[in-house]
C-alpha positions, 0 to 999 in steps of 0.5 A: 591170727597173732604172730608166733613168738620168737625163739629165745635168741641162745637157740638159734646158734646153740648148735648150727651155725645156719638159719633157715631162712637166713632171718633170726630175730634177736633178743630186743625183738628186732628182725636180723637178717644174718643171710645179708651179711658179709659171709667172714662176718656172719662167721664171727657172729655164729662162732664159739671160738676166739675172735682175735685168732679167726682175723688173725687167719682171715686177715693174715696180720696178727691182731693186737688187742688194745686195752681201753681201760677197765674198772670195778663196775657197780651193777646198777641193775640185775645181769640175769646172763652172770646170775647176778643182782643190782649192787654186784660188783664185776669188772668192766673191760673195753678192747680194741682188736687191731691189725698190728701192720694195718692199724684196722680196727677189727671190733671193739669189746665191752666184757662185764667180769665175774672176778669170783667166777673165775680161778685165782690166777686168771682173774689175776691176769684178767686185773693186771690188763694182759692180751685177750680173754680169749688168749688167756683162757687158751694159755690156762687151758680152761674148759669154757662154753660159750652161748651166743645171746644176742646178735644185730644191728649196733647203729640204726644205719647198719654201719656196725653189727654185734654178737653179746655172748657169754662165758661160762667156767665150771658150770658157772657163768663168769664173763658177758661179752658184746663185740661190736663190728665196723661192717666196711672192714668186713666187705 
């Protein structure tokens, strides 16, 4: 008897933030097993909100957000979660979400940016390096969606978990996000 396919991924945490059974398996076929996890983790993984201002209140220290650098990127393969094909162009971001007082680092972000996805003034911002996505979205008051499409693990000793998410604006998928946590802070 032949195993049964698992559920696409975006369907797991379209609209709970509970499994049954506490095991999804993600978008690389890889069995997670979220009910392990450190529940404030678990939380982040699942949630549609921004994550600086969740370890903002979790922590109680206010997170700064560390540009890393970011770049006109070339996509040298399709991006069906932007709706965009090899030889499209996006901008390529990397932050660090830090406490200001502690100096932990919360998680990294990678983002691959739509720029004609998004209005004028946000893209912008989103060139000119300012904070956050997500405090960005929040000051221009943009309704988004956020659908989660993969979680797991980011090393193979488990040392660090990931979400990838994306952001859509006006019916239209604009920002693919992957944050990856370091699992210590989180114990």
């Amino acid at each position: 008897m032949s195993k049964p396919a698992p559920k696409p991924m975006q369907a797991y945490f379209k609209s709970r933030g509970y499994v049954p059974g506490g095991v999804v398996t993600n978008s690389k076929n890889e069995i997670f097993h979220m009910e392990r996890l450190p529940p404030f983790l678990r939380t982040l993984l699942v949630a549609d909100g921004t994550v600086t201002k969740s370890l903002e209140a979790f922590f109680w220290e206010q997170v700064e957000v560390e540009n890393l650098g970011q770049t006109p990127l070339r996509l040298t393969r399709n991006e069906p979660a932007l709706d965009l094909l090899a030889g499209a162009t996006v901008l390529e971001r990397r932050v660090r979400l830090l406490g200001m007082e502690s100096r932990r680092e919360f998680a990294l972000a990678h983002s691959l940016i739509k720029l004609e996805a998004l209005p004028a003034h946000l893209r912008e911002d989103l060139q000119q390096g300012r904070i956050g996505i997500g405090e960005l979205l929040r000051e221009r008051s943009l309704e988004t969606y956020r659908e989660i499409l993969d979680v797991g693990q980011g090393d193979a000793a488990g040392e660090t978990i990931y979400r990838t998410y994306r952001i859509v604006i006006q019916h239209q998928p604009a920002i693919l996000i992957t944050e990856t946590f370091p699992c210590s802070v989180y114990r």
